[in-house]
N, C-alpha and C positions, 0 to 999 in steps of 0.2 A: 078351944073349940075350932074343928076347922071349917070354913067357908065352905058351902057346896055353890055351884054357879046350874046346874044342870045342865051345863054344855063341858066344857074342858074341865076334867079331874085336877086337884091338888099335883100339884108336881115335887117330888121330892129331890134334888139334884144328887145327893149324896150318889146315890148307888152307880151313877153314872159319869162320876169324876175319873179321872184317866185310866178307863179298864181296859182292857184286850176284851174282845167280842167276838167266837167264831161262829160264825154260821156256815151252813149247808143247806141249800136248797131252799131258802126262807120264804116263803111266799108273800108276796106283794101285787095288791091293784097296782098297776102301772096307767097315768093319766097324766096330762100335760095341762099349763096353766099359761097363759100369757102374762108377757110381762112386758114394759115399757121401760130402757134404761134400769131392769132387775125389779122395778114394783109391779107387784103381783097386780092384776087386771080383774082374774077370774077365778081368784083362790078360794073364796067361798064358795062361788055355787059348786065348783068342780068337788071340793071335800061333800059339802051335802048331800052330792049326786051320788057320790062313790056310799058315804054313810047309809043311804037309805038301801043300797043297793045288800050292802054288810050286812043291818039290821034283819032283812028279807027273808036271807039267806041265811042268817045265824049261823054265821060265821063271825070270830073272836080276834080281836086284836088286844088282848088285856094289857098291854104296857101302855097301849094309846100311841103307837108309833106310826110318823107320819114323816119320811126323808124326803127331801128336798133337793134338787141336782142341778144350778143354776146353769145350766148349756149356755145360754148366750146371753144378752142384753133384751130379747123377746121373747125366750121359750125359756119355763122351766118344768123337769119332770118330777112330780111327784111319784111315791112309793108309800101304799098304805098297805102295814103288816095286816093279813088275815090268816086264818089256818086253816084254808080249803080254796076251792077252785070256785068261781061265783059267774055264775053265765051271764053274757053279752058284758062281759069285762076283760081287759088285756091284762093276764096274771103274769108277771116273771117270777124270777125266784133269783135271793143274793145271795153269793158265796164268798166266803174268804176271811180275813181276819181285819176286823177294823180296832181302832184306837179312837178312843171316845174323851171330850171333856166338853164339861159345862160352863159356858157363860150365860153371865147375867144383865139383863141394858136393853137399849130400844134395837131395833133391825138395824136401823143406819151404820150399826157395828160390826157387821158382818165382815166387810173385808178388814179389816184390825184383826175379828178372831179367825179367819184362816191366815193370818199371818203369825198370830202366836200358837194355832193348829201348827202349824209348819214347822213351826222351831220346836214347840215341843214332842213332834212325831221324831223330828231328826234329832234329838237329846235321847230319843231310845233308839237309833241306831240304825232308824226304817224312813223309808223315802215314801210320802203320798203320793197310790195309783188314783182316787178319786175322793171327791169330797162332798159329804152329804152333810145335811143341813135339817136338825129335827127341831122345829119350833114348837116348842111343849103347848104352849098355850096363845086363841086367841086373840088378839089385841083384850078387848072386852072382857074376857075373863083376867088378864093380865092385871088387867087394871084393877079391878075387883080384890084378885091377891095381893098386889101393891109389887109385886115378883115379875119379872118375863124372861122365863129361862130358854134358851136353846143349847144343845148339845149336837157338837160336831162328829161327824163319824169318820174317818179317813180309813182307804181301804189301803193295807199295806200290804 
């Protein structure tokens, strides 16, 4: 039986173990989160805000994808897939080919796994232009799963 939490969907890591990803023109909420030495400040209300904004507008994100782009030690920008333009929202859109793998553990592992992100983007022969950061589930449902996956996206 699987767990439903009504907030973060079951995550299944398989499908997103070391694939090649291209996109074109993928559309994304683009909004920023504070952060203090890399811990999130204002991760929740800012997902809620964008969410309600989604739901509104029924506009889809069915994988649940949410990227993560640590810029400094106090900003980070999120990226939340939808599949349309959603007013008084900064929309971009990604392009290019990423290289994906899944790990499993608390956040505080983050820089370990872009250090074996690294090694294993350069084991296929490609050097990382950027690294995104998709935290499947949060904390609270995590828990709930007994699981806390996140999967890295390196744009090559």
């Amino acid at each position: 039986m699987v767990i439903k939490t009504g907030c973060c969907p079951p995550f299944d890591p398989i499908p997103w173990e070391e694939q090649e990803i291209k996109w074109k023109n993928k559309k994304f909420i683009k909004d920023s989160v504070m952060t203090l030495i890399y811990i999130p400040l204002n991760f929740g209300a800012v997902i809620t805000r964008n969410m309600k904004k989604i739901e509104q507008c029924k506009a889809k994100n069915p994988q649940n994808i949410m990227l993560s782009e640590h810029n400094s030690m106090f900003k980070t920008t999120v990226y939340i897939a939808v599949d349309k333009e959603i007013p008084q929202t900064e929309i971009t859109t990604l392009s290019g080919t990423f290289l994906t793998k899944t790990f499993e553990g608390p956040y505080k592992n983050a820089g370990i796994w872009a250090k074996e992100m690294d090694t294993y983007v350069a084991s296929e022969g490609k050097t990382i232009k950027k690294l995104y950061y998709w935290y499947t589930t949060c904390p609270k449902c995590a828990k709930v799963y007994g699981k806390n996956y996140t999967v890295l996206f390196a744009e090559v």
